[in-house]
C-alpha positions as CSV (number, residue, x, y, z in Angstrom):
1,X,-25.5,-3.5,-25.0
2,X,-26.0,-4.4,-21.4
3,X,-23.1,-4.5,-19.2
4,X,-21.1,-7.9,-18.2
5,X,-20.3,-8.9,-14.3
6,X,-17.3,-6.4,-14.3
7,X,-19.0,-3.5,-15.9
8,X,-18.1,-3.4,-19.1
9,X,-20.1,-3.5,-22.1
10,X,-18.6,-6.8,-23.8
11,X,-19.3,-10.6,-23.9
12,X,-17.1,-12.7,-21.2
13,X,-15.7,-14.2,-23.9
14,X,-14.3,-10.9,-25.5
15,X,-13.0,-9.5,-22.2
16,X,-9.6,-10.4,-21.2
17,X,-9.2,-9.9,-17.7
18,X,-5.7,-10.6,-15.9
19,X,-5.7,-11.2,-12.2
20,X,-2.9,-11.2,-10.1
21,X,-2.0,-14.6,-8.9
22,X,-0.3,-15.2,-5.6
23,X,-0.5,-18.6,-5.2
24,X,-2.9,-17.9,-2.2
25,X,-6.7,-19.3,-1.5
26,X,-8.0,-15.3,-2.5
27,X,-6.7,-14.7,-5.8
28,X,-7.1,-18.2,-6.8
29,X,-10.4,-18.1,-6.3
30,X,-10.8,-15.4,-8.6
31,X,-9.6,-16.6,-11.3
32,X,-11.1,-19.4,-10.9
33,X,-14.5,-17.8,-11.0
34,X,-14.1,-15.4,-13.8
35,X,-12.5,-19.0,-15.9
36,X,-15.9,-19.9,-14.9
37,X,-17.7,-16.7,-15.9
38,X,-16.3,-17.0,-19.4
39,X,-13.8,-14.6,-19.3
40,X,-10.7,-14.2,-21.2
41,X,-8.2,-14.5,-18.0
42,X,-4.8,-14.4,-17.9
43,X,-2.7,-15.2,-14.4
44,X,0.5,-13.3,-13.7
45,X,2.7,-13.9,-10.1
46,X,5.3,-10.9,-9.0
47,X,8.6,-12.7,-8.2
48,X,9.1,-10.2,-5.3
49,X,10.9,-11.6,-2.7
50,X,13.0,-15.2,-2.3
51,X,14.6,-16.6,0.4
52,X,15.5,-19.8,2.4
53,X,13.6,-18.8,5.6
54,X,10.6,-17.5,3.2
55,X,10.3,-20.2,0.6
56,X,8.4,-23.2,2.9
57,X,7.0,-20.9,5.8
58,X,3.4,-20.3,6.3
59,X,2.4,-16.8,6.3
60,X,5.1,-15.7,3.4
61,X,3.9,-14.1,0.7
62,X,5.3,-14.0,-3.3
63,X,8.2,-16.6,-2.4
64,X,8.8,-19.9,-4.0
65,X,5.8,-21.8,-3.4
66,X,3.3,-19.2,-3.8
67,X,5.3,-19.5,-6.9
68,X,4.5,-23.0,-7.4
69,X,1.1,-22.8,-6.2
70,X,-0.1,-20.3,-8.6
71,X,1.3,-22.4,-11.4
72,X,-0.6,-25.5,-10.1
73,X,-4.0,-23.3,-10.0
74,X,-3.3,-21.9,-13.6
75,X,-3.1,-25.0,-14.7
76,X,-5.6,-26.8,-12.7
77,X,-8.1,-23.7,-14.3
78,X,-6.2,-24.3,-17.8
79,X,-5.4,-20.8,-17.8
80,X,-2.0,-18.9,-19.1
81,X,0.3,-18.1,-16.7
82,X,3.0,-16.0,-16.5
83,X,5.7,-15.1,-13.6
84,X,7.7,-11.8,-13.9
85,X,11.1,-11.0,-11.9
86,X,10.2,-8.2,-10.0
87,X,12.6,-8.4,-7.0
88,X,14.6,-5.3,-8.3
89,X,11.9,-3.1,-8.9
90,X,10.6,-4.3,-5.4
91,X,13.6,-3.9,-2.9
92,X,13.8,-0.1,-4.8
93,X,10.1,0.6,-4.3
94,X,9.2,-0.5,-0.7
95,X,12.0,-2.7,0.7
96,X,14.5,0.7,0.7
97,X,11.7,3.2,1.5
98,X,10.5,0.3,4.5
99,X,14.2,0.8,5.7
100,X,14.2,4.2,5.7
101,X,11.5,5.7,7.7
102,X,13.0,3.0,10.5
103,X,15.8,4.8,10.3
104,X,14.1,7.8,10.8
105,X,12.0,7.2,13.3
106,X,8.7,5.6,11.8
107,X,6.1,3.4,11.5
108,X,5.9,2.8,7.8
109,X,3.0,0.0,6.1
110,X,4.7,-1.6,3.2
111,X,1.7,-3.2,2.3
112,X,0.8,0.4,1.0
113,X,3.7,1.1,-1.0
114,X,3.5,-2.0,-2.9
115,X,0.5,-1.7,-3.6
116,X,1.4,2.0,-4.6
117,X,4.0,1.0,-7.0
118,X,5.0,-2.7,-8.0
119,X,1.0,-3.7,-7.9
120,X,-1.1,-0.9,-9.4
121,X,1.5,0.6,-11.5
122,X,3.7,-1.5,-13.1
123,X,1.4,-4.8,-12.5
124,X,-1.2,-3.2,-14.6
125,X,1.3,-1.7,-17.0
126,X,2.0,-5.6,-18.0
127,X,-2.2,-6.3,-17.8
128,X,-2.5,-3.2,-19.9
129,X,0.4,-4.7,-22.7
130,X,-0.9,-7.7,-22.3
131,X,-4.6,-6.4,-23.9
132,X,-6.5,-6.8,-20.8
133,X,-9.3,-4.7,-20.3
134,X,-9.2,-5.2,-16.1
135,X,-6.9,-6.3,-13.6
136,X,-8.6,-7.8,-11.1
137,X,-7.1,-9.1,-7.8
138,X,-8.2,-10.9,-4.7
139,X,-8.0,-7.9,-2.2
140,X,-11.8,-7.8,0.2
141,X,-12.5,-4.3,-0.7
142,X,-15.6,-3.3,-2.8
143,X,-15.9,-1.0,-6.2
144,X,-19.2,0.2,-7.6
145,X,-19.8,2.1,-11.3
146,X,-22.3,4.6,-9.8
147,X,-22.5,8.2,-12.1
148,X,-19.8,6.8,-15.0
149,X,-17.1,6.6,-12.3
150,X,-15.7,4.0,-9.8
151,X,-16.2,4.3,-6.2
152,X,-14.2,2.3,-3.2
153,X,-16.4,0.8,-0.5
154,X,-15.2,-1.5,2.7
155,X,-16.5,-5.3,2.4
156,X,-19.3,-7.1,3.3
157,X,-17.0,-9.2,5.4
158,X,-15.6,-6.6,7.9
159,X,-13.1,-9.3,9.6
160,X,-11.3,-9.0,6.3
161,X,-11.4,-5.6,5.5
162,X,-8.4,-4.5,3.5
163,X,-9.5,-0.9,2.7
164,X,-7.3,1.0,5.0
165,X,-4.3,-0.8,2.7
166,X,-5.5,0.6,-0.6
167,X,-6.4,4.0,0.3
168,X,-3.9,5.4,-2.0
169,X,-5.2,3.6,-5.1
170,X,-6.1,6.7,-7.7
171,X,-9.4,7.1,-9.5
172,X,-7.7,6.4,-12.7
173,X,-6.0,2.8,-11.4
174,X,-9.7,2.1,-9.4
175,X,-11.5,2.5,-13.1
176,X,-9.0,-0.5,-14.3
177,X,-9.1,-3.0,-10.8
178,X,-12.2,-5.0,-10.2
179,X,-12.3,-7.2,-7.0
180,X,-14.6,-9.8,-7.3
181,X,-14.1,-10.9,-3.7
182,X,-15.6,-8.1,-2.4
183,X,-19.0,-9.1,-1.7
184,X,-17.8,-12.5,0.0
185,X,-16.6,-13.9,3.3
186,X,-13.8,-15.7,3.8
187,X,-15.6,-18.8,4.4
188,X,-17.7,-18.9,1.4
189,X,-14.0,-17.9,-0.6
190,X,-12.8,-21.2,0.5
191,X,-15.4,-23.1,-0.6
192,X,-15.4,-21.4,-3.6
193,X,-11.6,-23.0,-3.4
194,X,-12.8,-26.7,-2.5
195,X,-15.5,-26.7,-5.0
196,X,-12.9,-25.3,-7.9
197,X,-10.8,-28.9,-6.9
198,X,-8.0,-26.6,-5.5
199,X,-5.5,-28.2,-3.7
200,X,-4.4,-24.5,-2.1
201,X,-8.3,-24.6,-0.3
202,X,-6.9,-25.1,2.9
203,X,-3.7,-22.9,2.6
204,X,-3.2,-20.6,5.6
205,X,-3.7,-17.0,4.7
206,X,-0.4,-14.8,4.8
207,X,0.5,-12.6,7.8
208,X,4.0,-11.5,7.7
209,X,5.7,-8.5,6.0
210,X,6.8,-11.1,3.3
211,X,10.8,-9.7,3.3
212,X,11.0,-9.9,7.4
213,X,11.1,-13.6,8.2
214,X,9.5,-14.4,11.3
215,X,8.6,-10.6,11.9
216,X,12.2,-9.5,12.5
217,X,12.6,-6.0,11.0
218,X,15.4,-5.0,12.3
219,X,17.3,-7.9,10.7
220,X,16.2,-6.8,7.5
221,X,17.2,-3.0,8.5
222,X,20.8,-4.6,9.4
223,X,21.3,-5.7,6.3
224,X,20.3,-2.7,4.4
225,X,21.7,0.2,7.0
226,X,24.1,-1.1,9.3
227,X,24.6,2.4,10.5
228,X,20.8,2.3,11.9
229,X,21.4,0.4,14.6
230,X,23.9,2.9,16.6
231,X,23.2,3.2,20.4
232,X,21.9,5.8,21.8
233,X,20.1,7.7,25.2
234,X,16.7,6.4,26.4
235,X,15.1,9.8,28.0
236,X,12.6,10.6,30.4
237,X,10.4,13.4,28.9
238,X,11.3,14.9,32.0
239,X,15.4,15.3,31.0
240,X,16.1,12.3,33.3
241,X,18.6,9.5,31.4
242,X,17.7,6.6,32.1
243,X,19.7,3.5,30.0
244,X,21.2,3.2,26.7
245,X,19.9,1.3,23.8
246,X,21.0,-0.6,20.3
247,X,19.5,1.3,17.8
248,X,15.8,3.5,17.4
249,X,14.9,0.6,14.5
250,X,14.3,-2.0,17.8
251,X,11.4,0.5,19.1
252,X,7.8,1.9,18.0
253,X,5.8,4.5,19.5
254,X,3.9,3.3,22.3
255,X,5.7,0.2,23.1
256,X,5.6,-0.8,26.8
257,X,7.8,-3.7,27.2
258,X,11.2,-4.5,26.2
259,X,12.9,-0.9,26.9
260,X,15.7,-2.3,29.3
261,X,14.8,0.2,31.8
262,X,13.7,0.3,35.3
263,X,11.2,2.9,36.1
264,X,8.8,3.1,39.4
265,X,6.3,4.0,37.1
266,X,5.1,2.3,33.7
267,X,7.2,4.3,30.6
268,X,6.3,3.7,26.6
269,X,7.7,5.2,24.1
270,X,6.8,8.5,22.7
271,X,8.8,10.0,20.4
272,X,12.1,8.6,18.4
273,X,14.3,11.0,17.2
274,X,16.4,9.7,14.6
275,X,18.4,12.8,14.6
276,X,19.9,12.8,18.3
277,X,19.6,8.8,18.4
278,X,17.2,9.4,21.5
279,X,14.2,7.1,22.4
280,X,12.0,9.3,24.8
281,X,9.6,7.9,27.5
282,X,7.3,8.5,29.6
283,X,3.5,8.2,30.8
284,X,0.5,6.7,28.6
285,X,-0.9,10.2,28.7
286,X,1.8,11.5,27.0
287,X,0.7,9.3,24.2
288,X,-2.6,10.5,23.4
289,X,-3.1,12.2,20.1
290,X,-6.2,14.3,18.7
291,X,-4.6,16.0,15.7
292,X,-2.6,14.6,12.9
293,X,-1.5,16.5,10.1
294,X,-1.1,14.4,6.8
295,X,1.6,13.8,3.8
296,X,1.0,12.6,0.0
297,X,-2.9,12.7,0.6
298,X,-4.9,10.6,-1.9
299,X,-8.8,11.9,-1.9
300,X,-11.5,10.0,-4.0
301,X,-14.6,11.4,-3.1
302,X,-16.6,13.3,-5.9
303,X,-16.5,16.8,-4.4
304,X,-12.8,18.5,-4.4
305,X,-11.4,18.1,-1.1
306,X,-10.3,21.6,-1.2
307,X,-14.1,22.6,-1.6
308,X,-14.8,20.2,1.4
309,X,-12.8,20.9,3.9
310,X,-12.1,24.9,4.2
311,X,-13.4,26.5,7.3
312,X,-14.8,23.9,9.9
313,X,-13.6,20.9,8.0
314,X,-15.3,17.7,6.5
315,X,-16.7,15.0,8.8
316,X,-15.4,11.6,8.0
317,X,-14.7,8.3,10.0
318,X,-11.3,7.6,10.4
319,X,-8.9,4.5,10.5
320,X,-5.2,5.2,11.7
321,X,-4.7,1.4,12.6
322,X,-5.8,-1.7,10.2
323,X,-7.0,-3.6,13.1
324,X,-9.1,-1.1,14.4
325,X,-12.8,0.1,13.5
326,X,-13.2,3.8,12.6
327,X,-13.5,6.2,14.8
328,X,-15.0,9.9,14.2
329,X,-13.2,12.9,13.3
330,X,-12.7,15.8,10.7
331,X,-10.5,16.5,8.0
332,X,-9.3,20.2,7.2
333,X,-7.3,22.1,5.5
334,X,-5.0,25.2,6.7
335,X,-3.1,26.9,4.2
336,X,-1.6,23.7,2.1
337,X,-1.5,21.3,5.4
338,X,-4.0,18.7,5.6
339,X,-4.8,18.1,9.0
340,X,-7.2,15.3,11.0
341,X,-9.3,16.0,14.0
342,X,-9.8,12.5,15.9
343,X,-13.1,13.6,18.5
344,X,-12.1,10.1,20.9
345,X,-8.6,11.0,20.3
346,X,-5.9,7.7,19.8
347,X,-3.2,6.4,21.8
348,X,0.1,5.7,20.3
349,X,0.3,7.2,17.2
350,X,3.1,6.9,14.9
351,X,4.4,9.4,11.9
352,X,4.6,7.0,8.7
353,X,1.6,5.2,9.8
354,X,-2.0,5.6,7.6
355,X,-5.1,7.7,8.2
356,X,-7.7,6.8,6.0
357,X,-11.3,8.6,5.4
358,X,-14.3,6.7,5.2
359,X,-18.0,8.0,4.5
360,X,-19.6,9.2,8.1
361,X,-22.9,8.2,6.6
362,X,-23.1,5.3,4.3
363,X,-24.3,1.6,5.1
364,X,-21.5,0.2,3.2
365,X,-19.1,3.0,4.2
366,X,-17.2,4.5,0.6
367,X,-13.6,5.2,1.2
368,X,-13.0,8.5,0.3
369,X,-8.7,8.1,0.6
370,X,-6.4,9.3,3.1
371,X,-2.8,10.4,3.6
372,X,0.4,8.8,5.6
373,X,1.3,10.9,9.1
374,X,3.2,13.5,8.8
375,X,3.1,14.4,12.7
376,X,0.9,13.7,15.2
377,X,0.2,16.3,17.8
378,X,0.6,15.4,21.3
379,X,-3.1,16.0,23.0
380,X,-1.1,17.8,25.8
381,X,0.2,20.7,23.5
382,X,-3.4,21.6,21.9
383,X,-4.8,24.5,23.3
């Protein structure tokens, strides 16, 4: 039997597929195209977060009314639709962890770790209960069944690429996800949106964190860790003191402005230690990073990468920012450390932050996984 549109050998009409609704333009679209398609779909919205500030804001995400909005595009498409309480599991699995590595010095992407845990594990736990044969979702990533398995591939639209967030999806949770958006820009998605008689078409897209209202982390960290905000030294990497600050939570590595300092030279932010409560400053140069070595690394390519990347290491392109294209490097391995060679080098680097592989030679570029940083290596110590 020939294959349907999401690879499996069924009719439409025998394939239940549950997408996961947030009441935004993207994953309304989908299920409004596999409704179309003939497929058995079934929408269900993550109560993850709620509150006042959240609930009638643009750019919030899983709050009252995406809530609302995913019911009215259920219905509109006159499919079921279901909302699960999630805000439990959700504060446990990435609000807590978010707080954490601020408290500790870090740059962490939530983004990741709910997609790690409340989306592609116990989301598709429910699809899976609920008989569904996919979940499909409105992230602009590709997958292609190419050999009997499922391979990860950026989008056709670059300007929405949201590869570098999914990097630690695993081959067995990448076998159950289709994302039909893929293959589209965002432009044509909203039309999609208009011709479907949504009312969300024209909904702005959401930018925040969805639990920091108006991007103010630190509030959030207050809340959790009080104890995180304790002053502490801002240093010269020279041993020079310079001021005092409120708490490592209010600073990133490489921030420029905002110290509360004056210098006669330009300082950022190097290093945080959450350990001595220090900030330490000093010159852009000191920020300049060619080596990374990785944690909890995720690898999807077909060849091991234990095979791969013994002796002089694997070429790959590498992302360690969302916003920014990747760059070319090399992953290898010494002893059980996974480290990352970057050959332009980066500025600014963060532990807690992603590095994710791509394919040095593909025209759609498969992603091959990643890991979070462990440590980035100062350019100025490598021999």
């Amino acid at each position: 039997m020939d294959l349907n549109s999401l690879d499996l050998p069924k009719r439409p009409q025998d394939t239940r597929v549950v997408v996961a609704m947030s009441g935004g333009v993207d994953s309304s679209v989908v299920a409004g195209l596999l409704a179309r398609e003939g497929y058995d779909v079934v929408g269900v919205t993550l109560q993850l977060y709620d509150h006042g500030e959240a609930t009638h804001r643009k750019g919030a995400c899983c709050a009252g009314q995406d809530i609302h909005d995913a019911r009215r595009v259920a219905a509109a498409l006159g499919i079921p639709h279901y909302v699960l309480d999630y805000e439990e599991r959700f504060k446990q699995a990435v609000m807590q962890p978010f707080a954490n590595a601020y408290r500790q010095g870090e740059t962490p992407v939530p983004c990741i770790a709910c997609n790690q845990s409340v989306k592609f594990v116990d989301l598709m736990a429910v699809a899976q209960d609920l008989g569904a044969d996919v979940l499909a979702t409105g992230h602009y990533v590709q997958s292609k069944l190419e050999d009997g398995r499922r391979r990860l591939y950026r989008p056709v639209d670059d300007s929405r690429d949201q590869s570098y967030f999914l990097f630690a999806t695993t081959q067995a949770q990448l076998d159950f996800l289709r994302f039909p958006l893929g293959g589209m820009t965002k432009p044509a998605v909203r039309e999609l949106a208009r011709e479907f008689g949504l009312e969300i078409a024209e909904k702005h897209d959401s930018q925040d964190i969805c639990f920091v209202p108006q991007g103010k982390y630190a509030d959030v960290i207050r809340k959790m860790h009080p104890e995180a905000l304790e002053g502490g030294d801002i240093v010269h990497l020279d041993g020079r003191v310079l001021g005092r600050h409120e708490g490592i939570v209010h600073y990133t590595i490489g921030q420029r402005k905002g110290l509360g300092i004056a210098a006669g030279e330009p300082l950022y932010v190097v290093k945080l230690e959450h350990q001595t409560g220090r900030v330490i400053v000093g010159p852009r140069e000191a920020l300049m990073t060619r080596t990374v070595r990785l944690r909890d690394v995720n690898w999807l390519g077909a060849e091991a990468l234990t095979e791969l990347a013994r002796g002089n290491g694997y070429p790959v392109e590498v992302k360690v920012r969302s916003t920014r294209p990747p760059s070319s490097g090399v992953v290898h391995l010494e002893g059980e450390n996974v480290f990352v060679t970057l050959f332009a080098g980066e500025y600014g680097i963060s532990p807690g932050q992603a590095c994710v592989f791509y394919a040095d030679e593909s025209t759609t570029t498969e992603v091959l996984g990643g890991g979070f940083i462990a440590e980035a290596v100062p350019a100025a110590l490598v021999a």
